[in-house]
C-alpha positions, 0 to 999 in steps of 0.5 A, a space after each residue: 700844258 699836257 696833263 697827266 690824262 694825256 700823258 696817259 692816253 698817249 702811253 696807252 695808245 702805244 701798248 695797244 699798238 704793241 697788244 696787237 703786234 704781239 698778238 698778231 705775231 701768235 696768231 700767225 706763228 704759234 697759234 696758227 691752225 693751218 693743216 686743223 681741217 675738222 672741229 676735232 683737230 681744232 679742239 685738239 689743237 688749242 689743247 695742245 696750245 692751250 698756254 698760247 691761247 691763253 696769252 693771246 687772249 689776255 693781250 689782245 682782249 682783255 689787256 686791250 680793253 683795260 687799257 682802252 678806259 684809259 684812253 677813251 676818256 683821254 680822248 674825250 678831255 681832249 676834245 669835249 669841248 669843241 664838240 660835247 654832244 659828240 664826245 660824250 656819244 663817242 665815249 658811251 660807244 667807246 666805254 661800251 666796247 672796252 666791257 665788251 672786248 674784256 668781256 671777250 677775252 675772259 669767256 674765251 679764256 674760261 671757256 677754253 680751259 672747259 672744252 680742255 677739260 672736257 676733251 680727253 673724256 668727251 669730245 663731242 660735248 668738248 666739240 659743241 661747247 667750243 662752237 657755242 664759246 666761239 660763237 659768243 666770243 665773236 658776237 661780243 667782240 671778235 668777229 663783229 665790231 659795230 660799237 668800235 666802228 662807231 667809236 671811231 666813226 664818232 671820233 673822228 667827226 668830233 676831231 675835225 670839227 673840233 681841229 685840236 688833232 693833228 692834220 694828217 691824223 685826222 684825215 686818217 681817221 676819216 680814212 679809215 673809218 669807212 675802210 673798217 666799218 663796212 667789213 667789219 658789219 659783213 659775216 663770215 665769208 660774206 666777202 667772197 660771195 659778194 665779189 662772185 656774185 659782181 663778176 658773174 654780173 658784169 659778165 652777164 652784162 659783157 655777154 648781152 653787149 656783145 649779143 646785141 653787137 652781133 646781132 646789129 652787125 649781122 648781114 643775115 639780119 633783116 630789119 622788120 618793115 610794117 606792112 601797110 594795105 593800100 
């Protein structure tokens, strides 16, 4: 029989998903901010969206992580007891990443309705307290999601000893869980760079293989004989 904890982690596993469809459709419709290039256009521009800003923001982190409580703690009834230390591990980094995507969400929001304030007087003091909000809200839970990464990583190998989820879920799991961490942990453009840094490797490596080839093909090439006195 399910109990109402469950049924609960269920529903609360089904609004999240919608949270984030939702807040993905603003981010790429309303409150996309191609064609903002400077620090100024984009104060400017969450000034003029300033509504939106606030309503993604309330979905996505604040909304999320209440309703992220509800199912944490379902999934640790859920599967405590075939794997205890695990759980309550996983539950510790789960709970810890709700209060900090909450707390996200609420300097973003606040945070925001300031620099606004500010904008249409001072723009340079606007300018540098958004660069301080931003960087904030991303190292508690925008940019940076080691603690969730965890929670599932934990979760996941609770699942499987445990064997009380479905099959296929829990091989997703276990796919996704290295697929999110290591991004996740990387800064800021750090991606790009590393994909340069392999291409300019491995072409160097191209360039020394066909040098060598060259250089063993070569007719003009005499190989060095040692000289011995008689």
């Amino acid at each position: 029989m399910i109990s109402d904890l469950q049924k609960l982690g269920g529903i609360s596993a089904l609004i999240e998903a919608a949270l984030y469809v939702t807040g993905f459709g603003l981010f790429l419709t309303v409150l996309d901010p191609s064609g903002y290039e400077g620090h100024v256009e984009r104060v400017a521009f969450l000034a003029d969206n300033q509504v939106a800003s606030y309503i993604a923001n309330l979905l996505i982190y604040v909304v999320f992580g209440v309703v992220l409580v509800v199912l944490v703690l379902a999934l640790h009834a859920r599967l405590k007891n075939g794997s205890a230390a695990i759980m309550q591990t996983a539950t510790a980094f789960g709970l810890i990443w709700a209060g900090l995507v909450i707390a996200s969400g609420m300097i973003a929001n606040i945070g925001n309705s300031t620099v606004i304030g500010l904008f249409s007087e001072h723009q340079d003091r606007a300018v540098s307290l958004w660069l301080a909000i931003i960087t904030v809200q991303e190292a508690l839970g925008g940019g940076n999601e080691i603690v969730g990464g965890l929670w599932v990583l934990l979760l996941s190998w609770a699942a499987l000893r445990a064997g009380k989820l479905p099959k296929v879920l829990k091989i997703n799991l276990r796919m996704v869980t290295p697929v999110t961490g290591k991004p996740r942990i990387q800064p800021p453009n750090s991606v790009p760079k590393i994909a340069v840094m392999r291409s300019v490797a491995q072409e160097r490596k191209i360039r020394c293989s066909v040098s060598k080839t060259r250089t063993v093909n070569s007719p003009n090439v005499v190989p060095a004989t040692s000289s011995h006195n008689s």
